[in-house]
KOLLO-496880 format. One line per 3 residues: number of its first residue (from 1); their letters; for each residue y, z, x of C-alpha. Coordinates in nm, 3 decimals, padded with zeros to 5 digits. Layout:
BEGIN
NUM> A> Y,Z,X  ...
//
This chain:
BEGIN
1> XXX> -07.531,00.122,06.538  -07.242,00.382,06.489  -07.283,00.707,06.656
4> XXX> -07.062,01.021,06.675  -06.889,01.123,06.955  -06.782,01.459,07.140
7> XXX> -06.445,01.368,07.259  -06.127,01.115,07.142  -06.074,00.823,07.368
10> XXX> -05.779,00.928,07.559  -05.484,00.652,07.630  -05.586,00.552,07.971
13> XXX> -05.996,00.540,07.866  -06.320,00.375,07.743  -06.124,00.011,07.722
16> XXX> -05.796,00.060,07.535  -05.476,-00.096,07.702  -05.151,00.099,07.757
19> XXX> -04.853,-00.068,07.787  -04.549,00.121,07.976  -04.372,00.178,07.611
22> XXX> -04.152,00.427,07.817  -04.028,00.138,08.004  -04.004,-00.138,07.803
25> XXX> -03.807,00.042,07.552  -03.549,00.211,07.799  -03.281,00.011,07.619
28> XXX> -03.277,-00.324,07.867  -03.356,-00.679,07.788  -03.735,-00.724,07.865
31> XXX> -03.927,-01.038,07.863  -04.287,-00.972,07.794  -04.516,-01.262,07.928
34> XXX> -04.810,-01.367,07.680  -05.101,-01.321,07.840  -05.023,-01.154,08.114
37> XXX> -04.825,-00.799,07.990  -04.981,-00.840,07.655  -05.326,-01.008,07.539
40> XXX> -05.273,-01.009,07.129  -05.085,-01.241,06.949  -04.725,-01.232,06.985
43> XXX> -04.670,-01.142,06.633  -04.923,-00.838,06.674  -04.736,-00.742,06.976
46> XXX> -04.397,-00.749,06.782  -04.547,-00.530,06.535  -04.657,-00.288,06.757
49> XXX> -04.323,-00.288,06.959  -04.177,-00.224,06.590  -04.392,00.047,06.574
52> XXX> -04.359,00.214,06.874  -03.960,00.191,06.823  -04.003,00.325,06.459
55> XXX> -04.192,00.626,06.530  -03.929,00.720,06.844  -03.648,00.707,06.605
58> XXX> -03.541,00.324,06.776  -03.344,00.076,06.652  -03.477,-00.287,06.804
61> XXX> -03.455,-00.664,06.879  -03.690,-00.914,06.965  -03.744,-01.255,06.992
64> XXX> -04.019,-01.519,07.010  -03.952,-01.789,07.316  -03.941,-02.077,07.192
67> XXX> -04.201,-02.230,07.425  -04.425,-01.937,07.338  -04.491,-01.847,07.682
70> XXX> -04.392,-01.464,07.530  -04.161,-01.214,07.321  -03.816,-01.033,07.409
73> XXX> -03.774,-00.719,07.318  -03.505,-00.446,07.321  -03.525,-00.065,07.214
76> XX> -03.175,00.026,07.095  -03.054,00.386,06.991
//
């Protein structure tokens, strides 16, 4: 059943994931490992990379391996 609560889940609380966004999109080539950095799908986690670069202003790249083993990404200015 839904209830209310007092306080917002905070970034590092109750469950939810953070991923080092300030890292991974510091403009380097970064290989993110399905699975093991990330537990969606690998096109969820290219939309939230898009995301993440959209609402910093960031240009980006990324790329599915082809042996799906996980997604390249790059922040660009």
């Amino acid at each position: 059943m839904a209830r209310t609560r007092k306080t917002w889940p905070t970034e590092t609380g109750e469950g939810r994931r953070t991923y080092p966004w300030a890292e991974w999109l510091d403009g380097s080539i970064w290989f993110l490992e399905a699975g093991k950095d990330y537990t969606c799908s690998t096109t969820a986690m290219r939309s939230q990379v898009g995301m993440r670069c959209n609402a910093a202003g960031l240009e980006y790249r990324t790329h599915r391996a082809a042996d799906g083993s996980g997604l390249y990404v790059q922040a660009l200015p």
